[in-house]
C-alpha positions as CSV (number, residue, x, y, z in Angstrom):
1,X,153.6,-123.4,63.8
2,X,154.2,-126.6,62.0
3,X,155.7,-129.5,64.1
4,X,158.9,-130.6,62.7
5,X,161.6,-133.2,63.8
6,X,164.8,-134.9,63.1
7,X,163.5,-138.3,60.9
8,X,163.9,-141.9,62.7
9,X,164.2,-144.8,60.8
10,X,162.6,-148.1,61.4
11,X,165.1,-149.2,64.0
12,X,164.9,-145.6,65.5
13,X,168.1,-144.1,64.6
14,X,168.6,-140.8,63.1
15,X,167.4,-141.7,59.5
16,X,170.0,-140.3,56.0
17,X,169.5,-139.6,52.9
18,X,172.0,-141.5,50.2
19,X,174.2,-138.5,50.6
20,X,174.5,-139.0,54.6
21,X,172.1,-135.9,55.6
22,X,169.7,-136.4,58.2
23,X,166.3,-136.3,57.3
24,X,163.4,-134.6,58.7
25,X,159.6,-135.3,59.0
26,X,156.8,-132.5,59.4
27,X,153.1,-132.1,59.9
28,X,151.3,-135.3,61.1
29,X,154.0,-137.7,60.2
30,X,156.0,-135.6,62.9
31,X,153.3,-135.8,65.2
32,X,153.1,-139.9,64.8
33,X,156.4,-140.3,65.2
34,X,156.5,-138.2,68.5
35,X,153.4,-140.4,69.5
36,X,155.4,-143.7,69.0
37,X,158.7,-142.9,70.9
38,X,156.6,-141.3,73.6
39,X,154.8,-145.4,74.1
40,X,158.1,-146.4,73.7
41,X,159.3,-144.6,76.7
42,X,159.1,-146.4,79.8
43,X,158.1,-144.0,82.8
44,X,161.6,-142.4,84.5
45,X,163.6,-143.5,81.9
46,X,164.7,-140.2,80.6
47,X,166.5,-137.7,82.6
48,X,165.3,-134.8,80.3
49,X,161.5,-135.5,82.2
50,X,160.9,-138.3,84.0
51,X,157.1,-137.6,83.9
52,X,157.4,-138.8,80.4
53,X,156.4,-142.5,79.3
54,X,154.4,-145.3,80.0
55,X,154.4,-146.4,83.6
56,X,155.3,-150.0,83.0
57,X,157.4,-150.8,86.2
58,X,154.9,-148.3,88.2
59,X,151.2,-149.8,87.1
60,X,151.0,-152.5,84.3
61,X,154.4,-154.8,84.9
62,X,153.4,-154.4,89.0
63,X,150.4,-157.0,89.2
64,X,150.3,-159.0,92.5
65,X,150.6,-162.8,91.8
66,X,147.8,-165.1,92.1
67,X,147.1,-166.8,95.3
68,X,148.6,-169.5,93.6
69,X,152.1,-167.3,93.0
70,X,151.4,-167.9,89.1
71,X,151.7,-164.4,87.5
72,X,148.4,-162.4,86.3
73,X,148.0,-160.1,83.9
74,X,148.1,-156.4,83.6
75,X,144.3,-155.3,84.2
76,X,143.1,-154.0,81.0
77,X,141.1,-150.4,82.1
78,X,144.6,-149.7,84.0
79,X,146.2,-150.7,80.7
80,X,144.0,-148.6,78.8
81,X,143.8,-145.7,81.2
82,X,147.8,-145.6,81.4
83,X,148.3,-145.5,77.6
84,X,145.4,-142.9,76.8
85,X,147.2,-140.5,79.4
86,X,150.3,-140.6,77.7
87,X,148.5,-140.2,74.0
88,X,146.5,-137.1,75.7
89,X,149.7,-135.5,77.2
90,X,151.5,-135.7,74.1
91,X,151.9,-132.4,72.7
92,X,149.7,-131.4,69.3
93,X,147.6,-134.0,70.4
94,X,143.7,-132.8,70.7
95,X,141.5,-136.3,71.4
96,X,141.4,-139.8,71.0
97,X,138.8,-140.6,68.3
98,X,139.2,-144.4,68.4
99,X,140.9,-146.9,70.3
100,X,141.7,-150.7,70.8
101,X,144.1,-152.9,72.7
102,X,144.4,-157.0,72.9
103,X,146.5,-158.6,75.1
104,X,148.1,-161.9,73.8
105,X,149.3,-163.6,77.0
106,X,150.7,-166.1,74.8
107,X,152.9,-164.2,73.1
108,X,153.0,-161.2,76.3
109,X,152.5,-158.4,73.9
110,X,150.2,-155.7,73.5
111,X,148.7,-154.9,70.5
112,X,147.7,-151.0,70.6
113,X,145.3,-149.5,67.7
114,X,144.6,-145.8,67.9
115,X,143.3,-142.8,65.8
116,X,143.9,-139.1,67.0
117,X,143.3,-136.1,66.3
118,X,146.5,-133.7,66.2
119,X,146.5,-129.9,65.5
120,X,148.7,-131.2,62.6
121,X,146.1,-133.4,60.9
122,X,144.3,-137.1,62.2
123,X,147.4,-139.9,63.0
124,X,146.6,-143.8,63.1
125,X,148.4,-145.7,64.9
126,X,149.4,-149.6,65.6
127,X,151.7,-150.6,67.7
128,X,152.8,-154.0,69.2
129,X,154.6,-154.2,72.7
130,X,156.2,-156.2,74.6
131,X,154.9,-156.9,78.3
């Protein structure tokens, strides 16, 4: 069975036609779009399943300070190992076939590059989030 879901627009509100109907999105695009709300979702923050999300308060925002008390950091292979668990429990989602992350601690945003392969068809992703 095909996935299919209500449409979200760029902002990620329920996205309309000119007419005011809601829009929907199928197959792969479906599948992306599940993908990107799911990295969106910050670990506990929905009732529905608080299983579901990225631990950011939990594992990657939680990095002792430096001896110094200057802030560190996230380490990258708990980064990684966080975000590849919530691609891999996402449902239709079969592997990881590539994957990439850079960490601007400039800017304090992760960049995250990803190709899967979904039982809807192969989604690339990039993303860029806030840390």
């Amino acid at each position: 069975m095909a996935m299919v879901s209500l449409k979200l627009d760029a902002t990620g509100d329920l996205s309309q036609d000119d007419s005011g109907a809601l829009e929907w999105v199928t197959g792969a695009d479906a599948v992306k779009q599940l993908l990107q709300c799911r990295l969106r979702l910050f670990l506990g923050e929905w009732f529905g399943d608080l299983t579901a999300g990225v631990p950011q308060y939990q594992q990657i925002l939680d990095t002792p300070p430096r001896a110094d008390g200057t802030s560190q950091p996230p380490s990258s292979r708990v980064v990684e190992a966080a975000l590849r668990k919530v691609i891999l429990g996402t449902l239709y989602v079969e592997a990881i076939t590539a994957f990439s992350m850079d960490f601007s601690p400039q800017t304090r945003t992760l960049s995250v590059t990803f190709t899967a392969t979904t039982s809807e068809g192969v989604v690339d992703i990039s993303e860029v989030f806030p840390i």
